[in-house]
Predicted model as a PDB file, atoms N, CA, C, CB and O in Angstrom, pLDDT in the B-factor column:
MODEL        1                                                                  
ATOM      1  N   UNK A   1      88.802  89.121 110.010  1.00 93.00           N  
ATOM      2  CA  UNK A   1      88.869  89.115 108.550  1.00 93.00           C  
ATOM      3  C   UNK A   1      87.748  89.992 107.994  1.00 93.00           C  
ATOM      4  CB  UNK A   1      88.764  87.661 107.990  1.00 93.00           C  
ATOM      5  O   UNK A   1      86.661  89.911 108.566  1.00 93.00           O  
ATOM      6  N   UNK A   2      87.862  90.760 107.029  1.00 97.00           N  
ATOM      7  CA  UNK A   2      86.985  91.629 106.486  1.00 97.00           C  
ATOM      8  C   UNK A   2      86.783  91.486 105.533  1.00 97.00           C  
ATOM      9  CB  UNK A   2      87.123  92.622 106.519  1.00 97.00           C  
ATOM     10  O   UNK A   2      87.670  91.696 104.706  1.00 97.00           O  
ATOM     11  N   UNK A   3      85.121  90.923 105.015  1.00 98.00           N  
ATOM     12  CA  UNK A   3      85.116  90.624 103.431  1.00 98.00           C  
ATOM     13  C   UNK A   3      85.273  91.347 102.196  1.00 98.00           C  
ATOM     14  CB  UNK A   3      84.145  90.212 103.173  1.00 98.00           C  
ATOM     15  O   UNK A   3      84.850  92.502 102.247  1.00 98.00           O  
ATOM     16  N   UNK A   4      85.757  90.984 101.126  1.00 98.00           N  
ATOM     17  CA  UNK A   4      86.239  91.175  99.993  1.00 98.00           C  
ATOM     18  C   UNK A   4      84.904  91.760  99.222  1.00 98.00           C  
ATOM     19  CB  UNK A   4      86.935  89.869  99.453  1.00 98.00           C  
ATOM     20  O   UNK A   4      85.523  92.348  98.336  1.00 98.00           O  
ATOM     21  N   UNK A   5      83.773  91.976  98.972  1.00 97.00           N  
ATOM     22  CA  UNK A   5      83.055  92.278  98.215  1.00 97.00           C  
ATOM     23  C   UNK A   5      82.989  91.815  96.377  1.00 97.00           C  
ATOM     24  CB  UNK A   5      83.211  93.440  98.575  1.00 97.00           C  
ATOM     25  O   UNK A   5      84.087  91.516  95.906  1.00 97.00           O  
ATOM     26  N   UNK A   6      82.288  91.784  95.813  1.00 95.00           N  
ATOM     27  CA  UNK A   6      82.561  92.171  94.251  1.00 95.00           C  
ATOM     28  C   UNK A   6      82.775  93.820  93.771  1.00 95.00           C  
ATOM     29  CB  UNK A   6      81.207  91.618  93.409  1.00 95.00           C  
ATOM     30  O   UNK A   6      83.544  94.341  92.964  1.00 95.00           O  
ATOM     31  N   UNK A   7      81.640  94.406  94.732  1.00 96.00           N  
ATOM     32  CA  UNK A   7      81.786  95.949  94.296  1.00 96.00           C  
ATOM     33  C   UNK A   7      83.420  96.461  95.108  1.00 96.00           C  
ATOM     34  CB  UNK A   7      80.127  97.032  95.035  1.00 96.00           C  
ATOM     35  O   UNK A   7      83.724  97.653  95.054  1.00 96.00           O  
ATOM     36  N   UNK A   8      84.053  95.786  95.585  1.00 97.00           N  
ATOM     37  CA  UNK A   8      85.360  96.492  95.749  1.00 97.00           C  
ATOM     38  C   UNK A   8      85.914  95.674  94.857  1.00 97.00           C  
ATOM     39  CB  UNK A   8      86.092  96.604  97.174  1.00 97.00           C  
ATOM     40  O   UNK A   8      87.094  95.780  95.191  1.00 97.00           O  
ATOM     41  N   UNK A   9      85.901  94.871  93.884  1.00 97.00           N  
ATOM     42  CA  UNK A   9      86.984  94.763  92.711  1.00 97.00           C  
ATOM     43  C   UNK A   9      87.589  96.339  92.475  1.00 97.00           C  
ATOM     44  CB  UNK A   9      86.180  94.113  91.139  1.00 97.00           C  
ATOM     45  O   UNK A   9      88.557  96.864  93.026  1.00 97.00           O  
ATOM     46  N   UNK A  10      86.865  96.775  91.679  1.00 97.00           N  
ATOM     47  CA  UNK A  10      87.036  98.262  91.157  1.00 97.00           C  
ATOM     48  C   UNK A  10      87.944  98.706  91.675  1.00 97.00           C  
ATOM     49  CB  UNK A  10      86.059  99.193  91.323  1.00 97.00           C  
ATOM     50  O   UNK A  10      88.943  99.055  91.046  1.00 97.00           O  
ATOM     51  N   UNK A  11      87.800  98.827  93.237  1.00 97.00           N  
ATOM     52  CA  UNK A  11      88.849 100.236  93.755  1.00 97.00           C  
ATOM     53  C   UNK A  11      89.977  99.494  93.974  1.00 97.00           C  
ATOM     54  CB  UNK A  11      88.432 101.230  95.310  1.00 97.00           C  
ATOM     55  O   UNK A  11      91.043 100.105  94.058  1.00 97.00           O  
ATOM     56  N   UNK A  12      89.957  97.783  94.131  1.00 98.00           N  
ATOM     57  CA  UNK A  12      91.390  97.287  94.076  1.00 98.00           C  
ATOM     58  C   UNK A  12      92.001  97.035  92.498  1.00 98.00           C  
ATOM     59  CB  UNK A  12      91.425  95.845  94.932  1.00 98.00           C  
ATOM     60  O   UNK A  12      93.137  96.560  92.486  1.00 98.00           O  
ATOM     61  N   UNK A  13      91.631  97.191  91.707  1.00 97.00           N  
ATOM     62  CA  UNK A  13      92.293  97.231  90.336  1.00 97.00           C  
ATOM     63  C   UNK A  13      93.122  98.418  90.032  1.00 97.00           C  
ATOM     64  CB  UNK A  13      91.279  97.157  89.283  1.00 97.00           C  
ATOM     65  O   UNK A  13      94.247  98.568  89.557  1.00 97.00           O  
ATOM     66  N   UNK A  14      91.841  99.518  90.627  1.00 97.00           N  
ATOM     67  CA  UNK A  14      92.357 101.237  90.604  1.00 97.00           C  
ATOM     68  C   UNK A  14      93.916 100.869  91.089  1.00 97.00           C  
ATOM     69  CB  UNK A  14      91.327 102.580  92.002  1.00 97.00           C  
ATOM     70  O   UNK A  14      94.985 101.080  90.516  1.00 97.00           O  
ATOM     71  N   UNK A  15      93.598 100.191  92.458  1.00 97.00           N  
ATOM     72  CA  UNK A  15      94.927 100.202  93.037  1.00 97.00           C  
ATOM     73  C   UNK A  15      95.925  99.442  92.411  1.00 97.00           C  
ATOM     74  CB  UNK A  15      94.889  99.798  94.298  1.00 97.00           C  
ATOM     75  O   UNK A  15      97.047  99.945  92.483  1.00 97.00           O  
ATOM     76  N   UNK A  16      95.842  98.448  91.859  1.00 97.00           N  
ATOM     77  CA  UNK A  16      96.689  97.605  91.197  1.00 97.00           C  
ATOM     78  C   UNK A  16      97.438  98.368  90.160  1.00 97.00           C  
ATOM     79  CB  UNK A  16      95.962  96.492  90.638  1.00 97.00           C  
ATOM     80  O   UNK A  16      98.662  98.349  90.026  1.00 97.00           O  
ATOM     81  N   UNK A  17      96.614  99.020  89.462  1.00 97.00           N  
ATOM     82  CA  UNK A  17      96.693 100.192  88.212  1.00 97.00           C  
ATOM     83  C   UNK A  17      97.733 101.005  88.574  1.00 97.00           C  
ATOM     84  CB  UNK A  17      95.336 101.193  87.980  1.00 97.00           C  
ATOM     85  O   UNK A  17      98.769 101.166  87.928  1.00 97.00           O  
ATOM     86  N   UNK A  18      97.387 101.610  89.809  1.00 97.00           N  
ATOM     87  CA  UNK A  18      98.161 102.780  90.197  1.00 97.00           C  
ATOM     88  C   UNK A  18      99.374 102.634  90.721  1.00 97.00           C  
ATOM     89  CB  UNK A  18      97.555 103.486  91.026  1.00 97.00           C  
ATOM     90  O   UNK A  18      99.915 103.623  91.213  1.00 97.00           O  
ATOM     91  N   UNK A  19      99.845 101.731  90.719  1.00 97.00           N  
ATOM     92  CA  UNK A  19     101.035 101.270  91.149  1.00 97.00           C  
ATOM     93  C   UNK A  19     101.842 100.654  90.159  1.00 97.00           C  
ATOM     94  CB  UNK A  19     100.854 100.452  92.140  1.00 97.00           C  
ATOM     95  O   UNK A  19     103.066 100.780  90.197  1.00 97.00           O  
ATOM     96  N   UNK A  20     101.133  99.843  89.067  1.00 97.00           N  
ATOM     97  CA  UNK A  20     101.524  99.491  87.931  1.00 97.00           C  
ATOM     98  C   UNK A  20     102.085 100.149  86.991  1.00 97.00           C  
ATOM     99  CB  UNK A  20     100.815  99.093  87.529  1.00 97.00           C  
ATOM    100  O   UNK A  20     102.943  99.731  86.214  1.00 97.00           O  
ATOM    101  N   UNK A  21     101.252 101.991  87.074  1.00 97.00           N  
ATOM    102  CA  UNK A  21     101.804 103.263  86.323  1.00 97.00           C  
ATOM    103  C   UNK A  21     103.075 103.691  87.169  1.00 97.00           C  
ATOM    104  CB  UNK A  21     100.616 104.584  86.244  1.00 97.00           C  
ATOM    105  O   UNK A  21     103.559 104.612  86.511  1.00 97.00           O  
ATOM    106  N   UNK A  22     103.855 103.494  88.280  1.00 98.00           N  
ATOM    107  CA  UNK A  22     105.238 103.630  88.604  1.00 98.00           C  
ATOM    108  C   UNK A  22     106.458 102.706  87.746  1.00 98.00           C  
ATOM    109  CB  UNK A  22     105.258 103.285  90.095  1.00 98.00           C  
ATOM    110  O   UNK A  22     106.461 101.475  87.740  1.00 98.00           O  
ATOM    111  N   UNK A  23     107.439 103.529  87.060  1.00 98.00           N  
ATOM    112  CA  UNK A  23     108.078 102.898  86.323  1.00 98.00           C  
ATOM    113  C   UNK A  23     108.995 101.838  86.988  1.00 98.00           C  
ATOM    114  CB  UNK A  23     108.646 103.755  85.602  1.00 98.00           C  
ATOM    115  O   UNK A  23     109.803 101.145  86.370  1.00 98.00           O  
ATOM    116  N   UNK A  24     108.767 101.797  88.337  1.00 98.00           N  
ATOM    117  CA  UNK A  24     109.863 100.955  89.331  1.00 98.00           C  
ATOM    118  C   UNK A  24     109.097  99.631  89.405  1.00 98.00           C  
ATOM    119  CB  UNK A  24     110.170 101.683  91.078  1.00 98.00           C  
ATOM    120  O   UNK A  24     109.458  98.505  89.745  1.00 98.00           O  
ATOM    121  N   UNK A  25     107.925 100.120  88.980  1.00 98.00           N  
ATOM    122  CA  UNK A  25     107.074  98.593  89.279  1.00 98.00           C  
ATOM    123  C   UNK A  25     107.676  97.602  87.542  1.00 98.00           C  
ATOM    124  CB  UNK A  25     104.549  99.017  89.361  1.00 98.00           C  
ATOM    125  O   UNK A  25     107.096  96.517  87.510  1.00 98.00           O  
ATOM    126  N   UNK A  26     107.989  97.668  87.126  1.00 97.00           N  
ATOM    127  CA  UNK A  26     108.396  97.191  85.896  1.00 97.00           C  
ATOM    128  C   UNK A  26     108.508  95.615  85.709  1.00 97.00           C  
ATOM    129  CB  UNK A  26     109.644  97.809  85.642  1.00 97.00           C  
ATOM    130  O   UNK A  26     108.055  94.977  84.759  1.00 97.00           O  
ATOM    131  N   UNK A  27     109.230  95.096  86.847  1.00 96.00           N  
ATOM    132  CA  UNK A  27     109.609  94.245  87.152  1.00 96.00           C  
ATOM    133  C   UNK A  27     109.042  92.837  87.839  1.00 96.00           C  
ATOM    134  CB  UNK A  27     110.222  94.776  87.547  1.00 96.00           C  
ATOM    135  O   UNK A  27     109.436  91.693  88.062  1.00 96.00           O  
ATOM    136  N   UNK A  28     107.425  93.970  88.097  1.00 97.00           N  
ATOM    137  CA  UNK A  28     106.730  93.100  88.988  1.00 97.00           C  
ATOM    138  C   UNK A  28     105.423  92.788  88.040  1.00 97.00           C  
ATOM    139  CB  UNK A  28     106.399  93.838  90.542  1.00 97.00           C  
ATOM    140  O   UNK A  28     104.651  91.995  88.580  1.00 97.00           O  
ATOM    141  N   UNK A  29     105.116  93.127  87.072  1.00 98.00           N  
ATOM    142  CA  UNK A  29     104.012  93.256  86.387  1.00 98.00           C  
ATOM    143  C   UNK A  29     103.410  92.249  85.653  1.00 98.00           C  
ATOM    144  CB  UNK A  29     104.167  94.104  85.701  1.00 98.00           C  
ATOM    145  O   UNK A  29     102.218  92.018  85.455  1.00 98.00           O  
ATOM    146  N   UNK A  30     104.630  91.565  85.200  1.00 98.00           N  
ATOM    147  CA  UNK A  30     104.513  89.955  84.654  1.00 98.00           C  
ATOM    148  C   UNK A  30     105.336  88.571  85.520  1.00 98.00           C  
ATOM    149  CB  UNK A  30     105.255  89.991  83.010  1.00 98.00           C  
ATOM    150  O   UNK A  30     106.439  88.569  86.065  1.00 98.00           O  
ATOM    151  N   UNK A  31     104.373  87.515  85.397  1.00 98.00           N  
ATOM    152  CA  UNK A  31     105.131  86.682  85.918  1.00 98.00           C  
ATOM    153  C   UNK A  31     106.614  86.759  85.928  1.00 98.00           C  
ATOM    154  CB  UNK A  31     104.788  85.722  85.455  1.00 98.00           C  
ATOM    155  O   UNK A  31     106.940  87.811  85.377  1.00 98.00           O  
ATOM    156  N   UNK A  32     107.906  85.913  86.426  1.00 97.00           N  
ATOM    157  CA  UNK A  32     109.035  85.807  86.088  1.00 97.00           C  
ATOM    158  C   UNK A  32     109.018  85.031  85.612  1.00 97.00           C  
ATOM    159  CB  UNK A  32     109.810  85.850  86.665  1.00 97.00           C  
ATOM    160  O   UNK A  32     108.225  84.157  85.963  1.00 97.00           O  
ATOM    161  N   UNK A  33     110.061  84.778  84.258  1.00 97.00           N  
ATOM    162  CA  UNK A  33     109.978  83.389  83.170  1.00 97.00           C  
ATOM    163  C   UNK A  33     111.207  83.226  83.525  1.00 97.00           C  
ATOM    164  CB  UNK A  33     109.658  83.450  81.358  1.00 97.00           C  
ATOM    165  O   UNK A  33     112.155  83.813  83.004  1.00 97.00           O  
ATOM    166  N   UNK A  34     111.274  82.456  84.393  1.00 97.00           N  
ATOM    167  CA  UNK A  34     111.932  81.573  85.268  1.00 97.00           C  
ATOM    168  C   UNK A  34     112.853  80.264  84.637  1.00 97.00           C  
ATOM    169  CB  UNK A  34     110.815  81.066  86.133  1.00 97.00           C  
ATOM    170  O   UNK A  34     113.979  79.957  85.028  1.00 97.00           O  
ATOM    171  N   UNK A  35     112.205  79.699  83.743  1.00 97.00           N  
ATOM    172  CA  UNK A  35     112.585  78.704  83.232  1.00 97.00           C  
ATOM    173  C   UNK A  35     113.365  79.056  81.839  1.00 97.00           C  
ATOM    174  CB  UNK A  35     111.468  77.873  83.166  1.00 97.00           C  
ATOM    175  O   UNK A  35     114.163  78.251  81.358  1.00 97.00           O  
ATOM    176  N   UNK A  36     113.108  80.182  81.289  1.00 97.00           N  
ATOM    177  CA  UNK A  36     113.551  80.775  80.276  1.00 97.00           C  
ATOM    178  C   UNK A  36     114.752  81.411  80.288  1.00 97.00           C  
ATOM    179  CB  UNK A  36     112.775  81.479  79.946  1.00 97.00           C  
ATOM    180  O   UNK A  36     115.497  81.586  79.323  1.00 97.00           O  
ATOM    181  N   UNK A  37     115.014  81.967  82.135  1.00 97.00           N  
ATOM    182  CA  UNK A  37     116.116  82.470  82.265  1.00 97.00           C  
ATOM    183  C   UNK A  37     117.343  81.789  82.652  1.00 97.00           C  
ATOM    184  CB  UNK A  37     115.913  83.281  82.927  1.00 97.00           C  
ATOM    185  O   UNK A  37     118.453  82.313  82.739  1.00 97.00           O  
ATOM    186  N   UNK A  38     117.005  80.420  82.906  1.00 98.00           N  
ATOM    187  CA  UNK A  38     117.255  79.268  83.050  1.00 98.00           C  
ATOM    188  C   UNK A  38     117.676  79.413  85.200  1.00 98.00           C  
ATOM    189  CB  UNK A  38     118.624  78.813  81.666  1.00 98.00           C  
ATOM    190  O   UNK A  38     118.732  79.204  85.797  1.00 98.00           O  
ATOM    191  N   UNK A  39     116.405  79.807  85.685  1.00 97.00           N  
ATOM    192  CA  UNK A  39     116.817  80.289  87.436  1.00 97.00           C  
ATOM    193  C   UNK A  39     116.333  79.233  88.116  1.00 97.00           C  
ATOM    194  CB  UNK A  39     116.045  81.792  88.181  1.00 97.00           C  
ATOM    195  O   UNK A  39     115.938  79.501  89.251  1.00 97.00           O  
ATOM    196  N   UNK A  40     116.225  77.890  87.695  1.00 97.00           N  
ATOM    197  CA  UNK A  40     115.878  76.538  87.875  1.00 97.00           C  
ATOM    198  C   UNK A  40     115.954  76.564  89.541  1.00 97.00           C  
ATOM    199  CB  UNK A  40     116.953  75.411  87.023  1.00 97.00           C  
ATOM    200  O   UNK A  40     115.292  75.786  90.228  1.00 97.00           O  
ATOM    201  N   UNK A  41     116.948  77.673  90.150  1.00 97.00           N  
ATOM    202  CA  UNK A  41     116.230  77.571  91.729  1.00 97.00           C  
ATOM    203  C   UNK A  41     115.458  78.461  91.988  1.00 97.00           C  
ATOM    204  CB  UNK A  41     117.074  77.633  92.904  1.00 97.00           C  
ATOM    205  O   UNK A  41     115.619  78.792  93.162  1.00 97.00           O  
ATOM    206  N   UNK A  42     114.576  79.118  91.429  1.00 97.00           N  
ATOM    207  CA  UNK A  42     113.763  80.262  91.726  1.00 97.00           C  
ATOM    208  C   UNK A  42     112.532  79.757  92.518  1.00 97.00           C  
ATOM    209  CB  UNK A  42     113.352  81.023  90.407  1.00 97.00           C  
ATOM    210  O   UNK A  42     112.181  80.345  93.542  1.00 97.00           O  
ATOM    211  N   UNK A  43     111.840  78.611  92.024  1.00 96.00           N  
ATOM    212  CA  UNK A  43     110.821  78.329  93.043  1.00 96.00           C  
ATOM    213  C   UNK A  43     111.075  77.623  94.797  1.00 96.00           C  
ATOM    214  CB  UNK A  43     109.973  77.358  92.212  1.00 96.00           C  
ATOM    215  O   UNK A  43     110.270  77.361  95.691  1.00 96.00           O  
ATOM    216  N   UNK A  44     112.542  77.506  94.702  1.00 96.00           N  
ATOM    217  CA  UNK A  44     113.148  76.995  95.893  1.00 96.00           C  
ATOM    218  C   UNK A  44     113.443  78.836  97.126  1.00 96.00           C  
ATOM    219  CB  UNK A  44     114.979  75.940  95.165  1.00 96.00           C  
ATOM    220  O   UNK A  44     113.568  79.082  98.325  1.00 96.00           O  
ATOM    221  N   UNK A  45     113.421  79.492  96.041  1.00 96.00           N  
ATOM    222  CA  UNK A  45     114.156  80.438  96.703  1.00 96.00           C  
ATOM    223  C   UNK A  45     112.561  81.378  96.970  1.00 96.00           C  
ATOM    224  CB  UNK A  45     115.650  81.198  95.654  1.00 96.00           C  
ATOM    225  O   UNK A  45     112.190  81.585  98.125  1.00 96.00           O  
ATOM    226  N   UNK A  46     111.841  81.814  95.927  1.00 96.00           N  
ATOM    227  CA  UNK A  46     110.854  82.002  95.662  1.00 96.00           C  
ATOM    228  C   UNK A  46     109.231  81.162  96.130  1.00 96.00           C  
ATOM    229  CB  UNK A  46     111.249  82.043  94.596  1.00 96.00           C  
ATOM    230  O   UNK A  46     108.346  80.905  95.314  1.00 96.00           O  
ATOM    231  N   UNK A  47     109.181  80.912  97.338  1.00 94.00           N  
ATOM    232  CA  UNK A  47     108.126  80.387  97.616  1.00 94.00           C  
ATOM    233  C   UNK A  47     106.683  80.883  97.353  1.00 94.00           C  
ATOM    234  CB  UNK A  47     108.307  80.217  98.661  1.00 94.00           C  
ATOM    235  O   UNK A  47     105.877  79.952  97.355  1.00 94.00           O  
ATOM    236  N   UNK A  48     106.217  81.941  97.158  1.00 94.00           N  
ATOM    237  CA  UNK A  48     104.919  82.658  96.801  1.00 94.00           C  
ATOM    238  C   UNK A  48     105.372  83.314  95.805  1.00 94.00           C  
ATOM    239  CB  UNK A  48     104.216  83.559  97.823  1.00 94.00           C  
ATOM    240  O   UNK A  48     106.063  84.278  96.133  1.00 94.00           O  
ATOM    241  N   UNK A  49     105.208  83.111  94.464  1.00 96.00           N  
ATOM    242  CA  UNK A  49     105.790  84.244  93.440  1.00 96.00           C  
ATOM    243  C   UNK A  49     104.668  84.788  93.350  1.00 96.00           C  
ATOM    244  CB  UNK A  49     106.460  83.893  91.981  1.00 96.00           C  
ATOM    245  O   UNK A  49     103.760  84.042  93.717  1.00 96.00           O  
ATOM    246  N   UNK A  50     104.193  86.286  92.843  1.00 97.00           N  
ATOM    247  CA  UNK A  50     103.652  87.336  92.840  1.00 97.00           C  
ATOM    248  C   UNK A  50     103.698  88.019  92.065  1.00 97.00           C  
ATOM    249  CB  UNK A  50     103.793  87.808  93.501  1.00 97.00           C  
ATOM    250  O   UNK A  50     104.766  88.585  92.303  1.00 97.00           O  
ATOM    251  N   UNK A  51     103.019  88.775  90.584  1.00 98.00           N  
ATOM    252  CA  UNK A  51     103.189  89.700  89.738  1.00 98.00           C  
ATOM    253  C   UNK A  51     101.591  90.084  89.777  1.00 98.00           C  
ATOM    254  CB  UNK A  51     103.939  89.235  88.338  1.00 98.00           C  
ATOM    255  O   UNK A  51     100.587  89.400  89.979  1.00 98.00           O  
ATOM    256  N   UNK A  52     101.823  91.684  89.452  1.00 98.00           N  
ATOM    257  CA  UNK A  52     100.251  92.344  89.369  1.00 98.00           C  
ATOM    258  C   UNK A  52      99.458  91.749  88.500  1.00 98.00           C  
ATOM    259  CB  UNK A  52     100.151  93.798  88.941  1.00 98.00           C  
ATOM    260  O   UNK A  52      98.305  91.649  88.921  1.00 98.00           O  
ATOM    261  N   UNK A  53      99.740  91.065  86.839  1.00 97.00           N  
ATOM    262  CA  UNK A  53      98.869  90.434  86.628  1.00 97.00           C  
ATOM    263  C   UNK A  53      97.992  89.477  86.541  1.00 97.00           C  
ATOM    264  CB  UNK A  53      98.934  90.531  86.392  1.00 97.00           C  
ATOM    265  O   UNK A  53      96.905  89.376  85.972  1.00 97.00           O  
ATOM    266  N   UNK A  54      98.989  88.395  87.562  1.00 98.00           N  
ATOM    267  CA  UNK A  54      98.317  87.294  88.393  1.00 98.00           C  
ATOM    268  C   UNK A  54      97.800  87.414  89.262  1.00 98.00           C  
ATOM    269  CB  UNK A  54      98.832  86.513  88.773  1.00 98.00           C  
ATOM    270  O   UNK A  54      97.162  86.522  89.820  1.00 98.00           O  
ATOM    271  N   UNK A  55      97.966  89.010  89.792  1.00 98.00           N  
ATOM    272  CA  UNK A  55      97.239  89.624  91.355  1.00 98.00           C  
ATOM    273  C   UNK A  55      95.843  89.551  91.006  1.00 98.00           C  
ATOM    274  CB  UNK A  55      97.639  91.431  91.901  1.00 98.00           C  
ATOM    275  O   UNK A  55      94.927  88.904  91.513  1.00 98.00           O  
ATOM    276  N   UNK A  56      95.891  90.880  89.387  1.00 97.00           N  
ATOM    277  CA  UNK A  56      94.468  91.356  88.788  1.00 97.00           C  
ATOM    278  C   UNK A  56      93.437  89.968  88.393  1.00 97.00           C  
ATOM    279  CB  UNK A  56      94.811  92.343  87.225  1.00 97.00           C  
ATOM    280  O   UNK A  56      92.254  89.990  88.733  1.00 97.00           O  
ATOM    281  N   UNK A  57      94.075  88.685  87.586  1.00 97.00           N  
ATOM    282  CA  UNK A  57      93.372  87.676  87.689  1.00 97.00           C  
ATOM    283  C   UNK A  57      92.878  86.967  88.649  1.00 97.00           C  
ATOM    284  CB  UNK A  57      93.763  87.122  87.229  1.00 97.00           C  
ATOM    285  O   UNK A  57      91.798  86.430  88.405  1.00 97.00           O  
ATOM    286  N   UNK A  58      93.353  86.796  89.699  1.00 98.00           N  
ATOM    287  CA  UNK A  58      93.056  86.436  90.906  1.00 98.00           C  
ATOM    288  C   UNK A  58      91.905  86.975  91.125  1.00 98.00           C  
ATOM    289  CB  UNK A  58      93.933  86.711  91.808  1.00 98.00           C  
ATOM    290  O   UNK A  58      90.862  86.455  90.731  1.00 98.00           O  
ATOM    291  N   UNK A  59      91.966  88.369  91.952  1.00 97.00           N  
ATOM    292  CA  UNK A  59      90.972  89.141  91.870  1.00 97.00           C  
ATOM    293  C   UNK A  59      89.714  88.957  91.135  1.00 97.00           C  
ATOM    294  CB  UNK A  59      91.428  90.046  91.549  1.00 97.00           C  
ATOM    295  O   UNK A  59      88.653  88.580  91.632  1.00 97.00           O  
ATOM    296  N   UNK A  60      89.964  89.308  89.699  1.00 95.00           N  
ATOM    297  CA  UNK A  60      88.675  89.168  88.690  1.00 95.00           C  
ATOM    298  C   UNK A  60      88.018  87.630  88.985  1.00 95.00           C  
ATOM    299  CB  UNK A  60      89.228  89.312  86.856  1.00 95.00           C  
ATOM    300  O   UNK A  60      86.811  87.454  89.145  1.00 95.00           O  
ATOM    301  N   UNK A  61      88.975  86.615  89.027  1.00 97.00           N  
ATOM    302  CA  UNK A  61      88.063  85.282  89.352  1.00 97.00           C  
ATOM    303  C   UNK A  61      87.464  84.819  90.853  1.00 97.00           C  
ATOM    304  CB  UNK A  61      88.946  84.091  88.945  1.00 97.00           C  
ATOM    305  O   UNK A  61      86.951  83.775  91.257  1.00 97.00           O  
ATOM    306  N   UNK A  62      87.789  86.131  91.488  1.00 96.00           N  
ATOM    307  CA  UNK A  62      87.272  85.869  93.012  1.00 96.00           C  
ATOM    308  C   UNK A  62      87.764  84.881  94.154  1.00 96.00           C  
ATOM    309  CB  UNK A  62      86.009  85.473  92.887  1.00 96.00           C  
ATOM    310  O   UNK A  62      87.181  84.366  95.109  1.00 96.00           O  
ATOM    311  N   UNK A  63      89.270  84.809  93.606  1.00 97.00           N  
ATOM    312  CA  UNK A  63      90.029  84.065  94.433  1.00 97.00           C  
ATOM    313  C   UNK A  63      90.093  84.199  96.063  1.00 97.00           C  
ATOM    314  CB  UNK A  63      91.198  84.260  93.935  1.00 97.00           C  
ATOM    315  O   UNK A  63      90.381  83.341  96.897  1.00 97.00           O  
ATOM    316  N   UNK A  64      89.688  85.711  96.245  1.00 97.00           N  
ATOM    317  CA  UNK A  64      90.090  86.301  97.209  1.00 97.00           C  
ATOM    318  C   UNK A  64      88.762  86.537  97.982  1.00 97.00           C  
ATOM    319  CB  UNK A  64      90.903  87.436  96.826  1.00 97.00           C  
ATOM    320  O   UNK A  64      87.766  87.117  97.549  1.00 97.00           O  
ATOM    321  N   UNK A  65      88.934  85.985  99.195  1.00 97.00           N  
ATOM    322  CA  UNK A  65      87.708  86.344  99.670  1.00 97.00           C  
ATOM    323  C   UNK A  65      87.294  87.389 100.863  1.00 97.00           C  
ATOM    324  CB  UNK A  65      87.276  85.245  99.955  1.00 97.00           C  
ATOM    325  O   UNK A  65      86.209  87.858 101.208  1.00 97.00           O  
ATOM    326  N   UNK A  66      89.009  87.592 101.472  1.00 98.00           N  
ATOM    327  CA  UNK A  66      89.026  89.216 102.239  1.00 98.00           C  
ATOM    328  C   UNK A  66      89.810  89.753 101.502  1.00 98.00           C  
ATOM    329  CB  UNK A  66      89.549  89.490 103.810  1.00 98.00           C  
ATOM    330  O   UNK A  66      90.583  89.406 100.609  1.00 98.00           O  
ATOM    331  N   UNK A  67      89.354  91.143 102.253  1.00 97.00           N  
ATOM    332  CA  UNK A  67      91.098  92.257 101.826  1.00 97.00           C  
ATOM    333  C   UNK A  67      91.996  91.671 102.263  1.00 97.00           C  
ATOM    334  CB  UNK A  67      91.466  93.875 102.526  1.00 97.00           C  
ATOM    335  O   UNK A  67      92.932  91.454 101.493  1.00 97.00           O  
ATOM    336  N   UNK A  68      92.089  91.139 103.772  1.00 98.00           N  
ATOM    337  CA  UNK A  68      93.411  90.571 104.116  1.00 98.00           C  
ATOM    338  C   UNK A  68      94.476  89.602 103.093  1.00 98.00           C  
ATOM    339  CB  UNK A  68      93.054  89.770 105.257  1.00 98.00           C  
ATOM    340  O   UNK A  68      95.698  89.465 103.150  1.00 98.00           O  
ATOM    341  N   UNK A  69      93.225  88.874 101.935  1.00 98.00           N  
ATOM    342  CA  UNK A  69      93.772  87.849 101.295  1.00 98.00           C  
ATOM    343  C   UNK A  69      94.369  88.514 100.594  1.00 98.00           C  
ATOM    344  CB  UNK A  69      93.094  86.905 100.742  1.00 98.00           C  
ATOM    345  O   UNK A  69      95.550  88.220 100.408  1.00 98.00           O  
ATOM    346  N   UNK A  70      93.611  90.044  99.711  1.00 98.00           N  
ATOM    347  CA  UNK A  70      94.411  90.325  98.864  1.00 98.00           C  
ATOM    348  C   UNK A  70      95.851  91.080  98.936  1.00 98.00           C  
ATOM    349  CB  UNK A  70      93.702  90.819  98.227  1.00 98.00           C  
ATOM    350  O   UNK A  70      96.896  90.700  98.409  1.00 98.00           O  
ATOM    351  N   UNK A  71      95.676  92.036  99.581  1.00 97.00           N  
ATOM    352  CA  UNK A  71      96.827  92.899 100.372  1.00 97.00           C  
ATOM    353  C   UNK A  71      97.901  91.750 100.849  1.00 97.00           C  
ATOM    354  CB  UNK A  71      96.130  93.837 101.875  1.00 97.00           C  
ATOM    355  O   UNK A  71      99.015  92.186 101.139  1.00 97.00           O  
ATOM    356  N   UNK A  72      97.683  90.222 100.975  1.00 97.00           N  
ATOM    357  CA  UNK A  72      98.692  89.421 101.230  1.00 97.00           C  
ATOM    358  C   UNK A  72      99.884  89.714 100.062  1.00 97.00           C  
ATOM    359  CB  UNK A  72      98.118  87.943 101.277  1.00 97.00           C  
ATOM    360  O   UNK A  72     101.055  90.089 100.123  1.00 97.00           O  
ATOM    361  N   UNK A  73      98.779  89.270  98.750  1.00 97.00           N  
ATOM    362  CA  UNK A  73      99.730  88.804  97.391  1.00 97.00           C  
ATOM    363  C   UNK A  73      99.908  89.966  97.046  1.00 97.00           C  
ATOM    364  CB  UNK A  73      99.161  87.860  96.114  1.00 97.00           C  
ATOM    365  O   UNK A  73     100.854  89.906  96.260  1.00 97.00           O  
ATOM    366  N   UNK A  74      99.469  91.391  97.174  1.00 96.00           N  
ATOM    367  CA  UNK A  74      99.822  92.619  96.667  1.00 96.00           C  
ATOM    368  C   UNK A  74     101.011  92.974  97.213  1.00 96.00           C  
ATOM    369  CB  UNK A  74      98.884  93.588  96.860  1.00 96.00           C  
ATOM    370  O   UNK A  74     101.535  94.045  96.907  1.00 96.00           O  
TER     371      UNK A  74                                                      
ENDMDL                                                                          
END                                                                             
């Protein structure tokens, strides 16, 4: 396992960023409102849900304590 640093926030946001500016990423950027769409099996089907800006919060609150952790949810 290789630790996560604070001074590599930065270059993983860059990265978060830079992937976020692909218009294909569209889809991934916000949670899914799941309940709104009424996909009442989504967390059955959906076991780890994942969007970049729950990635970037994560991150910023230091959830993550290797790269390995983060590159998981990315």
């Amino acid at each position: 396992k290789t630790p996560l640093p604070n001074e590599a926030w930065p270059r993983c946001v860059k990265l978060i960023e830079s992937i976020e500016s692909e218009p294909s990423s569209e889809p991934f950027r916000e949670p899914v409102a799941w309940k709104e769409m009424q996909l009442f099996d989504y967390p059955q089907i959906v076991e780890r849900p994942m969007d970049f800006s729950t990635l970037k919060a994560n991150l910023m609150n230091g959830k993550f304590e290797t790269y390995e952790e983060f590159l998981a949810d990315l």
